[in-house]
C-alpha positions in Angstrom: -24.1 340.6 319.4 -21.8 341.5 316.4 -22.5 343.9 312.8 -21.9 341.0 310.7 -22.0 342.6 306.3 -22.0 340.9 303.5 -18.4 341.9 302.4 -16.9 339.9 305.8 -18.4 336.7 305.6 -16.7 333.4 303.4 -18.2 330.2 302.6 -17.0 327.8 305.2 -17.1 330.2 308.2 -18.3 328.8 311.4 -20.5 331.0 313.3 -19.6 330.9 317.4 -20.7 328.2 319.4 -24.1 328.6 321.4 -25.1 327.3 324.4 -28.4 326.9 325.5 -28.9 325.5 329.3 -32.5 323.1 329.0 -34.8 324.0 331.8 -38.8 323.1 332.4 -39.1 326.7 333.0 -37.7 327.7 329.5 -40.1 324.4 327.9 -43.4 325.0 329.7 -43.1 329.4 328.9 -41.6 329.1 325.5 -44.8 326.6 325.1 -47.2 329.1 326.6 -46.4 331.9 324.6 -46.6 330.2 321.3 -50.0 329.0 322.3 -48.8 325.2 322.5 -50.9 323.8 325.5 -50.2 320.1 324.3 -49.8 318.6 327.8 -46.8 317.2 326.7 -44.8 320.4 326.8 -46.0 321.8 330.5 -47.3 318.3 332.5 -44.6 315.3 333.5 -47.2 313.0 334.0 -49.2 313.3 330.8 -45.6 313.1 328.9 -45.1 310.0 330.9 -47.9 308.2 329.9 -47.4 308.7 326.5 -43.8 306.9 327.3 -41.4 310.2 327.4 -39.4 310.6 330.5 -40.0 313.6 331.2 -41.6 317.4 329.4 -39.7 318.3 326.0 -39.5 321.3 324.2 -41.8 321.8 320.9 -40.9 323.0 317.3 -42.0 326.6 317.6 -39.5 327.0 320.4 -36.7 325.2 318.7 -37.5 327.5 315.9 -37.4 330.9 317.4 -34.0 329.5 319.2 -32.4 329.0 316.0 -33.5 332.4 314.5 -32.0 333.4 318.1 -29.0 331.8 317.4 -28.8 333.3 313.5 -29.6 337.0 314.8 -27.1 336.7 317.3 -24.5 336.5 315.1 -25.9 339.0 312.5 -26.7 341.8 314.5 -29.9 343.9 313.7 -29.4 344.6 310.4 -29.4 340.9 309.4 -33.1 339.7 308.1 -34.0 336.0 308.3 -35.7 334.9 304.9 -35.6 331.2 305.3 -35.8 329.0 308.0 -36.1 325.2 307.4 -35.4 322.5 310.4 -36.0 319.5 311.1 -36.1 318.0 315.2 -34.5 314.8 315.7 -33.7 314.2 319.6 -35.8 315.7 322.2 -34.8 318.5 324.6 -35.3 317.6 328.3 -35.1 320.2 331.4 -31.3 319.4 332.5 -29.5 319.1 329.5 -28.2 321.6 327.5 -28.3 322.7 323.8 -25.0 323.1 321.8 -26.3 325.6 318.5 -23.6 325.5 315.4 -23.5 327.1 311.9 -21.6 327.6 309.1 -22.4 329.6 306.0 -22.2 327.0 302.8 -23.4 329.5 299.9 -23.8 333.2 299.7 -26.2 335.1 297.0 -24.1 338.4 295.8 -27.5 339.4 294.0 -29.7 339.4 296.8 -26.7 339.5 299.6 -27.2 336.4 301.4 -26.0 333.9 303.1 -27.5 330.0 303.5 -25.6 328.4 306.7 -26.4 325.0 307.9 -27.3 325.1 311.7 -26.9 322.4 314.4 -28.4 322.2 317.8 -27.4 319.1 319.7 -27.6 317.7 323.4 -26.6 315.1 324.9 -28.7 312.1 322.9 -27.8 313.6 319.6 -29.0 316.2 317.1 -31.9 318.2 318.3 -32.4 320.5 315.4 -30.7 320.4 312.0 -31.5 323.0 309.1 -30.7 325.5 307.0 -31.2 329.3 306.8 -31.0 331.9 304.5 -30.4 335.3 306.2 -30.1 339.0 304.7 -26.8 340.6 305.0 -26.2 344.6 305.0 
């Protein structure tokens, strides 16, 4: 976990890589705790017979992994305003999750920063968004 300010940060810095290892443990919990019994997060065979091969991880999971991902980075002091993504391949237990950012605008009013964030596995882009965090 870093301190990230406001006075450090440039448009066009990357924030480090994250990787996220894909397990039916971390899909069928994450599920659980954000009340998400859709059978299609915690039971193989129901996921099946709608034709998916296998569990996948929702949206409120995805979600708190990219505020993960953005906190990370900022420390404690940094405050997420805005999150806005949008899922595109699904996350199955064995792959993995590569999470990338970089920061395309900052707010010197409200000391800001928008960065574009990434989170892709092996089929292609799981996640893609922006968000607009709080800077000390």
């Amino acid at each position: 976990m870093s301190n990230v300010d406001f006075s450090s940060i440039r448009m066009g810095d990357r924030l480090p890589e994250l990787n996220i290892d894909i397990t039916a443990k971390l899909i069928t919990g994450a599920a659980i705790a954000s009340r998400d019994y859709q059978n299609v997060h915690h039971d193989q065979d129901a996921a099946r017979e709608l034709g998916s091969p296998n569990i996948f991880m929702n949206i409120l999971t995805t979600n708190g992994l990219v505020g993960r991902y953005v906190t990370d980075w900022t420390g404690p002091s940094g405050v997420l305003k805005k999150v806005s993504i949008r899922l595109g391949a699904p996350n199955y237990p064995g792959d993995s999750m590569t999470m990338n950012g970089e920061i395309i605008r900052k707010d010197d009013i409200e000391r800001s920063a928008t960065l574009n964030i990434t989170g892709k596995n092996t089929i292609g882009d799981h996640v893609i968004g922006e968000v607009v965090v709080l800077l000390p």
